[in-house]
DRENDO-910563 format. One record per residue (C-alpha): residue in three letters; chain; x, y, z. Coordinates in Angstrom, 3 decimals. Example, Ala and Ser with C-alpha at 12.3 -4.5 7.8 and 13.67 -1.06 7.14 Angstrom:
+-----+---+----------+----------+----------+
:   r : c :       px :       py :       pz :
+-----+---+----------+----------+----------+
: ala : A :   12.300 :   -4.500 :    7.800 :
: ser : A :   13.670 :   -1.060 :    7.140 :
+-----+---+----------+----------+----------+
This chain:
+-----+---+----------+----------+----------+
:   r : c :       px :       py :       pz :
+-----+---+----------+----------+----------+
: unk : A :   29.454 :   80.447 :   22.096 :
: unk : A :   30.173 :   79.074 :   18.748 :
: unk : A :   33.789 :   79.344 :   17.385 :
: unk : A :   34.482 :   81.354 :   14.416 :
: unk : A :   36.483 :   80.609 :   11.275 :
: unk : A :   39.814 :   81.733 :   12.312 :
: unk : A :   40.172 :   84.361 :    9.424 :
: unk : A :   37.263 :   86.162 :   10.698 :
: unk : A :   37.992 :   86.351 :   14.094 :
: unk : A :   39.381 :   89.554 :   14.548 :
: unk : A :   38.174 :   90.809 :   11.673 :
: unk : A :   36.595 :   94.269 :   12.257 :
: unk : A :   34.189 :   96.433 :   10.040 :
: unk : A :   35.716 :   98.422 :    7.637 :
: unk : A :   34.955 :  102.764 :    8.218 :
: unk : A :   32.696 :  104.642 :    6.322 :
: unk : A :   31.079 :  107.712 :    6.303 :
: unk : A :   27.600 :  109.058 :    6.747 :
: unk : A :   25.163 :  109.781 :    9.677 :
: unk : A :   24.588 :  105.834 :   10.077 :
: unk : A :   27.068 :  105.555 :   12.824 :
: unk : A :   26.407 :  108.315 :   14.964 :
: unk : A :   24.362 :  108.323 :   18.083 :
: unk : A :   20.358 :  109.059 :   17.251 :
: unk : A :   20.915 :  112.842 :   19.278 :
: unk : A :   23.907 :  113.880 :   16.660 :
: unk : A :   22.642 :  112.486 :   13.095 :
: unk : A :   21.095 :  116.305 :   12.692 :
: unk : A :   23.982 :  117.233 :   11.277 :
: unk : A :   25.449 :  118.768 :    8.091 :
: unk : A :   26.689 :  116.001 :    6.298 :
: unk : A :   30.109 :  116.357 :    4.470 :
: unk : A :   31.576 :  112.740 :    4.962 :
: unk : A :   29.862 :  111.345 :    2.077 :
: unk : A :   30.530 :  112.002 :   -1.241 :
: unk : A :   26.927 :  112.008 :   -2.731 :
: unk : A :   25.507 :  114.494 :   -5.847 :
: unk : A :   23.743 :  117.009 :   -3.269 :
: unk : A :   21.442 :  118.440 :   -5.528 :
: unk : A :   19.482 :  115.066 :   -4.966 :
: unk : A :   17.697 :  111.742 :   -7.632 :
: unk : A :   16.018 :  113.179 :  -10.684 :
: unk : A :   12.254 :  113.091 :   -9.897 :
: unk : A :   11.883 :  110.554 :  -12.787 :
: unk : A :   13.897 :  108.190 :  -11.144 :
: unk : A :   11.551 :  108.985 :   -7.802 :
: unk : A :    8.789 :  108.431 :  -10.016 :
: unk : A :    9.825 :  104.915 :  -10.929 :
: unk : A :   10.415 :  103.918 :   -7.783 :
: unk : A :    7.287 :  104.778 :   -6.602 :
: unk : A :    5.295 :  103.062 :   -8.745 :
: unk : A :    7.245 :   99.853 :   -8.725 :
: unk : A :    5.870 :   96.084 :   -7.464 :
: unk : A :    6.692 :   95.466 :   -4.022 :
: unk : A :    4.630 :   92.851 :   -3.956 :
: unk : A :    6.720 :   90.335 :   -6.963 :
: unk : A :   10.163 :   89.099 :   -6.610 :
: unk : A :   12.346 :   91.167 :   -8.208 :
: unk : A :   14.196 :   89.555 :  -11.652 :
: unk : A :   16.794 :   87.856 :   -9.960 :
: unk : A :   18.979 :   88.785 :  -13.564 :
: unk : A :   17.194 :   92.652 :  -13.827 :
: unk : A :   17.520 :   92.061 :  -17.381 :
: unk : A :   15.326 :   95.809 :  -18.066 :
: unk : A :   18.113 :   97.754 :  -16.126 :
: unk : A :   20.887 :   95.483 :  -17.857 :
: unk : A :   19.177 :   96.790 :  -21.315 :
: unk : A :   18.939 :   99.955 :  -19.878 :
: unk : A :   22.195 :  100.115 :  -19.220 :
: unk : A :   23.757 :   97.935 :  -22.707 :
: unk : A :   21.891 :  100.782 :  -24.654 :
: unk : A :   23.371 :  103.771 :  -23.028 :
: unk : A :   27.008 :  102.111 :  -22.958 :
: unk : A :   26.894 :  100.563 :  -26.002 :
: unk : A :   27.602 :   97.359 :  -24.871 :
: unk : A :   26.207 :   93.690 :  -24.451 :
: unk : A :   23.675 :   93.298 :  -21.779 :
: unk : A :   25.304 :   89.641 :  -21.059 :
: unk : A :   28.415 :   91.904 :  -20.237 :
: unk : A :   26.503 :   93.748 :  -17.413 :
: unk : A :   25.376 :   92.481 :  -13.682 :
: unk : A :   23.166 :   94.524 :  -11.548 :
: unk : A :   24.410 :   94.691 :   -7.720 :
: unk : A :   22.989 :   95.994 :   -4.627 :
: unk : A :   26.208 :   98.893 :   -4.629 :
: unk : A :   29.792 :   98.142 :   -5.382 :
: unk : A :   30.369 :   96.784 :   -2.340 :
: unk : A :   27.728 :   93.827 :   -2.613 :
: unk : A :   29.482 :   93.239 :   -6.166 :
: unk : A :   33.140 :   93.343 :   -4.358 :
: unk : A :   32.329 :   90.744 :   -2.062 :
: unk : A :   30.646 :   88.941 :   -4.818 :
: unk : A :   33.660 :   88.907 :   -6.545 :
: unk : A :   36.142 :   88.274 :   -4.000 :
: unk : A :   34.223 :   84.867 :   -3.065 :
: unk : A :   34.646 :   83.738 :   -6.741 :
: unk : A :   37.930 :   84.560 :   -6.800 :
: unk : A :   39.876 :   84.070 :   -3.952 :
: unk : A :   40.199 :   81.879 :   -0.992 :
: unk : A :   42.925 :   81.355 :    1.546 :
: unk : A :   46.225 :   80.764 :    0.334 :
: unk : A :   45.497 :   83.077 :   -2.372 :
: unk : A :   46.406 :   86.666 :   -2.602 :
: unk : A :   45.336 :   90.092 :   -3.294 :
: unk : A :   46.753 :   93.455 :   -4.246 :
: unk : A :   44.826 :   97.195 :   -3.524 :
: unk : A :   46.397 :  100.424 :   -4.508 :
: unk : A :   46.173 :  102.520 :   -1.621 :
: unk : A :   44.960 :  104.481 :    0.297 :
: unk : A :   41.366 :  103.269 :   -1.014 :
: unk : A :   38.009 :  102.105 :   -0.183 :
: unk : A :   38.029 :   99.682 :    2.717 :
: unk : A :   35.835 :   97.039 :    1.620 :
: unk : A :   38.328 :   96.212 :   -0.953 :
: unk : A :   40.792 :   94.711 :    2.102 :
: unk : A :   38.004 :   93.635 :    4.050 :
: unk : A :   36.163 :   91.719 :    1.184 :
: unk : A :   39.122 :   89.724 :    0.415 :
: unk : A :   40.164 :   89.105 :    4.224 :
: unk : A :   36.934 :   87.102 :    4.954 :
: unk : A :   37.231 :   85.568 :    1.228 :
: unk : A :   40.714 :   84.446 :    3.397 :
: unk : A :   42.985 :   85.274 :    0.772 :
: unk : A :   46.355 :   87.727 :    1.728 :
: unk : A :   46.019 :   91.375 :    0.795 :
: unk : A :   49.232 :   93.449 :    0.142 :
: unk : A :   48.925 :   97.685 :   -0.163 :
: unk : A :   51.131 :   99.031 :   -2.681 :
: unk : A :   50.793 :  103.517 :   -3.419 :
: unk : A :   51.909 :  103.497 :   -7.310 :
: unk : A :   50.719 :  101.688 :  -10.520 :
: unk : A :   54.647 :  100.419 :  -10.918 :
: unk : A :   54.714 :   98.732 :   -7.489 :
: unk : A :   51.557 :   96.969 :   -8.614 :
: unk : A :   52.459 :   96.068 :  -12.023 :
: unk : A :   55.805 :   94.125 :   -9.957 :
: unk : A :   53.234 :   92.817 :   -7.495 :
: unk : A :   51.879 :   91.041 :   -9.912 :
: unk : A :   54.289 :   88.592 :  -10.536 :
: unk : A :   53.672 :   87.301 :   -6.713 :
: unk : A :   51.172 :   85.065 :   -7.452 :
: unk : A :   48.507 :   87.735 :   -7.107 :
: unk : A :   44.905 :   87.024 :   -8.103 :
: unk : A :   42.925 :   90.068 :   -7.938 :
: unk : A :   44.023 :   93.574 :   -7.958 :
: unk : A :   41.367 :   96.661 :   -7.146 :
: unk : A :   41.991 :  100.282 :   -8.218 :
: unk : A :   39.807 :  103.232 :   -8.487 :
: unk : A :   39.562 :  105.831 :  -10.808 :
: unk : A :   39.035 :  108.428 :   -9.333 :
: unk : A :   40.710 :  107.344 :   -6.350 :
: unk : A :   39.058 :  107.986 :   -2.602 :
: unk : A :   39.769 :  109.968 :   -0.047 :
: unk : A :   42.320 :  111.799 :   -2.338 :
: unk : A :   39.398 :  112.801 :   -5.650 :
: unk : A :   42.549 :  111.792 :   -8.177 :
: unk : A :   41.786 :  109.868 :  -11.182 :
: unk : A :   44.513 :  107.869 :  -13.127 :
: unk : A :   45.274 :  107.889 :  -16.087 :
: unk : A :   44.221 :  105.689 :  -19.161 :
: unk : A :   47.899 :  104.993 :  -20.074 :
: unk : A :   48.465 :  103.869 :  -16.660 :
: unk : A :   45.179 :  102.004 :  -16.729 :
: unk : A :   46.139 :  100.412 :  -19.931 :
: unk : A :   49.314 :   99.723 :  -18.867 :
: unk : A :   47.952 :   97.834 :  -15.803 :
: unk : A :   45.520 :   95.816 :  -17.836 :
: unk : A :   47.990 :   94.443 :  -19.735 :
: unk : A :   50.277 :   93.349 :  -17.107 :
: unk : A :   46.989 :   91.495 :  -15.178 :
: unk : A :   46.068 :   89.643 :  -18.647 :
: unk : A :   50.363 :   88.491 :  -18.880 :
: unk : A :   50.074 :   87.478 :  -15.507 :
: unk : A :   46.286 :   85.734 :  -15.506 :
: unk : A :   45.354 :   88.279 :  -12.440 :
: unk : A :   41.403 :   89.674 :  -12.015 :
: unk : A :   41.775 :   93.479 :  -12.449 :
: unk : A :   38.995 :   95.358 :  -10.766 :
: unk : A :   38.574 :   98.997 :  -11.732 :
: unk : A :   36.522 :  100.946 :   -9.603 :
: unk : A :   34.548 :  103.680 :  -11.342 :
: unk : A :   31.948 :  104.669 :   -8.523 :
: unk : A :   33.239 :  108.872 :   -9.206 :
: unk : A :   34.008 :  108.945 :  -12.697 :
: unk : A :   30.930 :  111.212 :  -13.438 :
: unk : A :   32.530 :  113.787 :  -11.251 :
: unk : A :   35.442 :  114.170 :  -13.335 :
: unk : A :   36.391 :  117.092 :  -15.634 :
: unk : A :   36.357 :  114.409 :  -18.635 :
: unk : A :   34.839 :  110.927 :  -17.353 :
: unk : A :   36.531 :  108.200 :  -19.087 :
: unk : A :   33.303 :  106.669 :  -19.366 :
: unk : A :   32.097 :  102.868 :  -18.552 :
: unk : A :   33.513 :  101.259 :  -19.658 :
: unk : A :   37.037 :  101.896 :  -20.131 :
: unk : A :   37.970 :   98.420 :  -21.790 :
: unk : A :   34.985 :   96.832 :  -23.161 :
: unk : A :   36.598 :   93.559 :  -24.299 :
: unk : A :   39.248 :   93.115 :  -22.246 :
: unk : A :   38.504 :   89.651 :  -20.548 :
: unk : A :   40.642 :   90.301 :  -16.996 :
: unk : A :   38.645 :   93.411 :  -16.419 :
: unk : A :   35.990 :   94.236 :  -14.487 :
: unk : A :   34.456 :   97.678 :  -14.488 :
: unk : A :   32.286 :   98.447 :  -11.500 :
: unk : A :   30.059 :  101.802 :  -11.880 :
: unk : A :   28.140 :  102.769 :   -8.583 :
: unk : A :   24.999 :  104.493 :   -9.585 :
: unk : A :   24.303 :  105.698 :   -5.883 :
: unk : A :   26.857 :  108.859 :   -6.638 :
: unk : A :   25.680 :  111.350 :   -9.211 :
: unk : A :   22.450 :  109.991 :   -8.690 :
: unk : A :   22.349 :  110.276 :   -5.218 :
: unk : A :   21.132 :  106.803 :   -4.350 :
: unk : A :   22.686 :  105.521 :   -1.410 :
: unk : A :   20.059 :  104.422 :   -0.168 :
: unk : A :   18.877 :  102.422 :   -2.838 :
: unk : A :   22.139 :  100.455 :   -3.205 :
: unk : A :   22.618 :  100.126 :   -6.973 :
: unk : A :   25.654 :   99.376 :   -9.193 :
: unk : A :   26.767 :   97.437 :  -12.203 :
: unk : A :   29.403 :   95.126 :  -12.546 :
: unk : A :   31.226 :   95.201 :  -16.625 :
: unk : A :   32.858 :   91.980 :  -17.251 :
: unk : A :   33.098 :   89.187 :  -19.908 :
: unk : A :   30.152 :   87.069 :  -19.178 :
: unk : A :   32.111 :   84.116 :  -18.448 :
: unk : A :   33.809 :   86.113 :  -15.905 :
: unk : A :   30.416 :   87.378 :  -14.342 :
: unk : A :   28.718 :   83.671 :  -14.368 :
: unk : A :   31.767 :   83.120 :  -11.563 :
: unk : A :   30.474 :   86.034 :   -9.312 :
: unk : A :   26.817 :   85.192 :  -10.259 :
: unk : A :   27.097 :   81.870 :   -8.457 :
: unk : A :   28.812 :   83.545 :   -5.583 :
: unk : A :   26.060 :   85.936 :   -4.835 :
: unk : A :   22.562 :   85.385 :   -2.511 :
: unk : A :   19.660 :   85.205 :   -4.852 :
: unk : A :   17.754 :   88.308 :   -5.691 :
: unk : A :   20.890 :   90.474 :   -4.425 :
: unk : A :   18.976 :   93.653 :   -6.435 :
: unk : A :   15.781 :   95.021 :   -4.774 :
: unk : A :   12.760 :   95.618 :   -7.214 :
: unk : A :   13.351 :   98.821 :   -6.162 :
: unk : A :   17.244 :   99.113 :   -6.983 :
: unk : A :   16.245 :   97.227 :  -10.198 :
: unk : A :   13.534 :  100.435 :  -11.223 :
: unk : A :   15.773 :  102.820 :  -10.219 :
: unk : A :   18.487 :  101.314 :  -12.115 :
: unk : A :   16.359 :  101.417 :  -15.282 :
: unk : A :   14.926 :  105.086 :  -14.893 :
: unk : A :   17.998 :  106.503 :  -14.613 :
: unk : A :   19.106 :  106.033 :  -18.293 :
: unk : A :   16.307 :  107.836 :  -19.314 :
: unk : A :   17.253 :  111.509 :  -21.283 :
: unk : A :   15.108 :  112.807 :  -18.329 :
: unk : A :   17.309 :  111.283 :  -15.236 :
: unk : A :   20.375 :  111.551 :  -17.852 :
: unk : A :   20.184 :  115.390 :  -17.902 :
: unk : A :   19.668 :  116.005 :  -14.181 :
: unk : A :   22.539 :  114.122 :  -13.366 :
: unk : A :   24.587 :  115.826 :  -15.779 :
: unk : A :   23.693 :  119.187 :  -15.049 :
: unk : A :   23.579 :  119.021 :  -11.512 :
: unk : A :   27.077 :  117.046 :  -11.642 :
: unk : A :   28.109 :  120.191 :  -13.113 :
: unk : A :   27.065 :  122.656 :  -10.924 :
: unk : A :   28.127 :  121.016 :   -7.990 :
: unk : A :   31.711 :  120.697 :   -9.606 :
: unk : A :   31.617 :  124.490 :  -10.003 :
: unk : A :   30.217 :  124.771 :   -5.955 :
: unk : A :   33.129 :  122.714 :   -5.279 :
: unk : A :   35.878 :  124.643 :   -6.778 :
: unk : A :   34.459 :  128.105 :   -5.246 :
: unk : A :   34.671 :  125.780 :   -1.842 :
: unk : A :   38.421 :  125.137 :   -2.629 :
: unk : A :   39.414 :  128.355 :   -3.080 :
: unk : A :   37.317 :  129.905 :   -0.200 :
: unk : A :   39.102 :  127.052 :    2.043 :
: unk : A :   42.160 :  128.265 :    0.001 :
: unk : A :   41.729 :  132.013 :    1.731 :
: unk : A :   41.006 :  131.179 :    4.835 :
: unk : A :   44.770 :  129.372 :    4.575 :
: unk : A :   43.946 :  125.919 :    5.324 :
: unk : A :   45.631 :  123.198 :    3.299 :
: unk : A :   43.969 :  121.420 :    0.851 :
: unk : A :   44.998 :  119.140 :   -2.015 :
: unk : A :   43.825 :  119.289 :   -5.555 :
: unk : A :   41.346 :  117.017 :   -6.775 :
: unk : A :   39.491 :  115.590 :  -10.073 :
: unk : A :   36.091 :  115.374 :   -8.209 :
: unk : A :   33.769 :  117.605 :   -5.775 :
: unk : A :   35.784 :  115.877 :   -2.675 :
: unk : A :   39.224 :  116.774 :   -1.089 :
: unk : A :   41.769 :  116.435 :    1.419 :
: unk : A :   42.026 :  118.940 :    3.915 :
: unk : A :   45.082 :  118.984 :    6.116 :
: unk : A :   45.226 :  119.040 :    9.737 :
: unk : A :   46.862 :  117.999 :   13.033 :
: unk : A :   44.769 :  115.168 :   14.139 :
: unk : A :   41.667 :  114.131 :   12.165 :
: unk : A :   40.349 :  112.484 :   15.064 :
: unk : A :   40.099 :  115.842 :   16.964 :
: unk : A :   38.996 :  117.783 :   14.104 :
: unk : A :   35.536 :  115.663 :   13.224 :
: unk : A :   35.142 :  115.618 :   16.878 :
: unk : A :   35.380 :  119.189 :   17.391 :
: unk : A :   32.898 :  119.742 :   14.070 :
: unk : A :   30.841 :  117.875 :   15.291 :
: unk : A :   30.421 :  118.260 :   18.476 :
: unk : A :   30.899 :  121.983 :   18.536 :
: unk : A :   29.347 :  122.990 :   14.875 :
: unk : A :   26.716 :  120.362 :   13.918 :
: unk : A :   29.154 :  119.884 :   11.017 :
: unk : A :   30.043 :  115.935 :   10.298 :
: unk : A :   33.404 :  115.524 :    7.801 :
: unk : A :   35.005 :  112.196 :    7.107 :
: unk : A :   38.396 :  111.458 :    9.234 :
: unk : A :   40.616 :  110.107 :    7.208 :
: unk : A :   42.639 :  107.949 :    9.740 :
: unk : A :   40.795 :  104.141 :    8.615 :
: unk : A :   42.711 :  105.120 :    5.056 :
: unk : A :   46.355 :  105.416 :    7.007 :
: unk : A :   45.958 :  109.861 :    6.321 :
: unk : A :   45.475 :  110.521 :   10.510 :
: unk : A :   46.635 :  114.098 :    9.535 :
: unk : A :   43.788 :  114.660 :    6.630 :
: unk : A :   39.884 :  114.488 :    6.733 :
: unk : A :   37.887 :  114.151 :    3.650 :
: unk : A :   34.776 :  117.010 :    2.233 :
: unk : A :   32.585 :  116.358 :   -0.126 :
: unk : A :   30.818 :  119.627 :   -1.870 :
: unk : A :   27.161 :  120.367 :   -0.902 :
: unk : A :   24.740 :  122.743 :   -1.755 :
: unk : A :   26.126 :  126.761 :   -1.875 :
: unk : A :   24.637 :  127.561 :    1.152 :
: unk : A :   25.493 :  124.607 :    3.014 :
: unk : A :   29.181 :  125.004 :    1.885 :
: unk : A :   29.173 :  128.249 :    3.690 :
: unk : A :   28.198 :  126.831 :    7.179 :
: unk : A :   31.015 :  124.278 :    6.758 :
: unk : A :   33.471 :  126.780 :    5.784 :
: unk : A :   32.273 :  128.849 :    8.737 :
: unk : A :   32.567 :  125.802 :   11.035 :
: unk : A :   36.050 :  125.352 :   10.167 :
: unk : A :   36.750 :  129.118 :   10.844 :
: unk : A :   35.380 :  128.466 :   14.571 :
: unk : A :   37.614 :  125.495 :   14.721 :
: unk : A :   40.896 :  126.904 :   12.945 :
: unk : A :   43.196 :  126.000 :   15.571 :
: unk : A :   42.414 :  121.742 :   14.418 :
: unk : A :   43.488 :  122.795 :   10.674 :
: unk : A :   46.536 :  122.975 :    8.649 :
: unk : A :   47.491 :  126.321 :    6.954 :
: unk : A :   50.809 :  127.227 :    5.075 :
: unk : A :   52.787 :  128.025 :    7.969 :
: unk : A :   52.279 :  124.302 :    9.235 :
+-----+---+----------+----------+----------+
């Protein structure tokens, strides 16, 4: 068998959540491991996709969804890339910019592919837990450095102080700064994409897959200075966004797909609070959060997805691949849906954390 490059040896996938990984006789299940806008796409955005060309290559630029997009951000289209999700745009960026021998920083706990994009780029990854730590970090002949706003599994957003204040220190010390932005729409007061429009060491990524709930379109955008983006552009395979990702991407800045996301956004961040607080009085621990997902303590998240899901049809993100083996991770659904989960945990109480704990 052939030998692999040594950096990818042992390298293993990073965890995510979602029915994909679950034996064919369990994916039947209640879904709260993904953090997804449950009240589903806007039927415009349906509409568009269903009536795109199949049959054509897609533009391998998607300069109509980059318009799209320039339009509704105010922004320069040559400042906007189209990606199939973040995470096709994080690898994309990690092979333009780093390499082994070079090193990267992630704020942690966080999305996995951040580590795992920039261990088979080769380079070094070191976890830091506050903005400070990073900002010293930075001086260690870092080259990249990902954050999120809001952050995941916690549902925390930073601040734009803090954000600012970490710019600043990536331009002084010529690092890549890589804000993630994939939940900002879930946020009592989105700070919008994107947060530094000019700044020439940032680059904004936006999901589209969340409040629009297309995940399984695989659509993002990448906000950089186009010199910046030309470096991940020649790092990526051609056509890297679908036709499909490409009409979605454009029907979704219509008023029409605009509006649905915005109001159903809304309602499920008031679903999500009336699930906090019903968690709240049944006395299991949970942790405040900016967005419609949270931690909820218990004594081994291992046991207590196994137990939901085995016992209650009810699948909810363990939180051990993010170093919290004592927290699992929901993600507001529809009302009635959030009841079955919160009667689910009631049958399995004895997995949870409450006050007394």
């Amino acid at each position: 068998m052939p030998t692999p490059a040594s950096h990818m040896a042992r390298l293993a996938p990073a965890v995510h959540g979602g029915r994909a990984a679950l034996p064919d006789e369990q994916t039947a299940v209640l879904d709260f491991s993904v953090c997804l806008n449950a009240y589903g796409p806007s039927p415009v955005v349906r509409e568009a996709m269903a009536a795109c060309a199949v049959d054509e290559y897609p533009d391998p630029t998607a300069r109509a969804a980059r318009r799209a997009a320039a339009e509704s951000w105010r922004c320069d289209a040559d400042w906007l890339m189209v990606g199939a999700g973040s995470a096709e745009l994080l690898h994309a960026i990690c092979r333009a910019y780093l390499a082994p021998g070079r090193r990267a920083v992630v704020l942690r706990p966080c999305f996995g592919e951040y580590e795992r994009a920039a261990l088979l780029a080769g380079a070094s990854v070191h976890g830091v837990h506050d903005v400070a730590a990073m900002v010293e970090w930075l001086a260690h002949d870092v080259h990249v450095a990902f954050v999120a706003t809001p952050e995941s599994p916690s549902g925390r957003s930073m601040s734009r102080d803090a954000l600012e204040t970490l710019a600043n220190a990536c331009l002084a010390h010529d690092v890549l700064l890589v804000v993630d932005q994939a939940y900002d729409a879930f946020t009592p007061a989105p700070l919008g994409t994107p947060i530094f429009p000019d700044r020439t060491h940032v680059v904004h990524l936006r999901s589209m897959t969340k409040e629009h709930a297309l995940a399984g379109v695989r659509v993002a955008f990448a906000h950089g200075h186009p010199g910046v983006l030309a470096q991940i552009e020649a790092a990526r395979v051609p056509w890297a966004s679908s036709q499909l990702a490409q009409a979605a991407a454009q029907a979704l800045f219509s008023p029409e797909a605009r509006a649905h996301a915005r109001e159903t956004v809304q309602r499920l961040r008031a679903d999500s609070l009336q699930l906090e607080l019903a968690l709240r009085r049944q006395g299991v621990t949970v942790s405040a959060s900016d967005t419609h997902y949270r931690l909820i303590g218990c004594r081994s998240a291992t046991d207590a997805q196994d137990a939901l899901l085995r016992h209650e049809r009810v699948l909810v993100r363990d939180c051990t691949s993010f170093g919290l083996p004592r927290h699992i991770r929901v993600a507001a659904r529809l009302p009635h849906e959030n009841a079955s989960l919160l009667r689910a945990m009631r049958a399995q109480a004895t997995h949870f954390q409450t006050g007394d704990d």
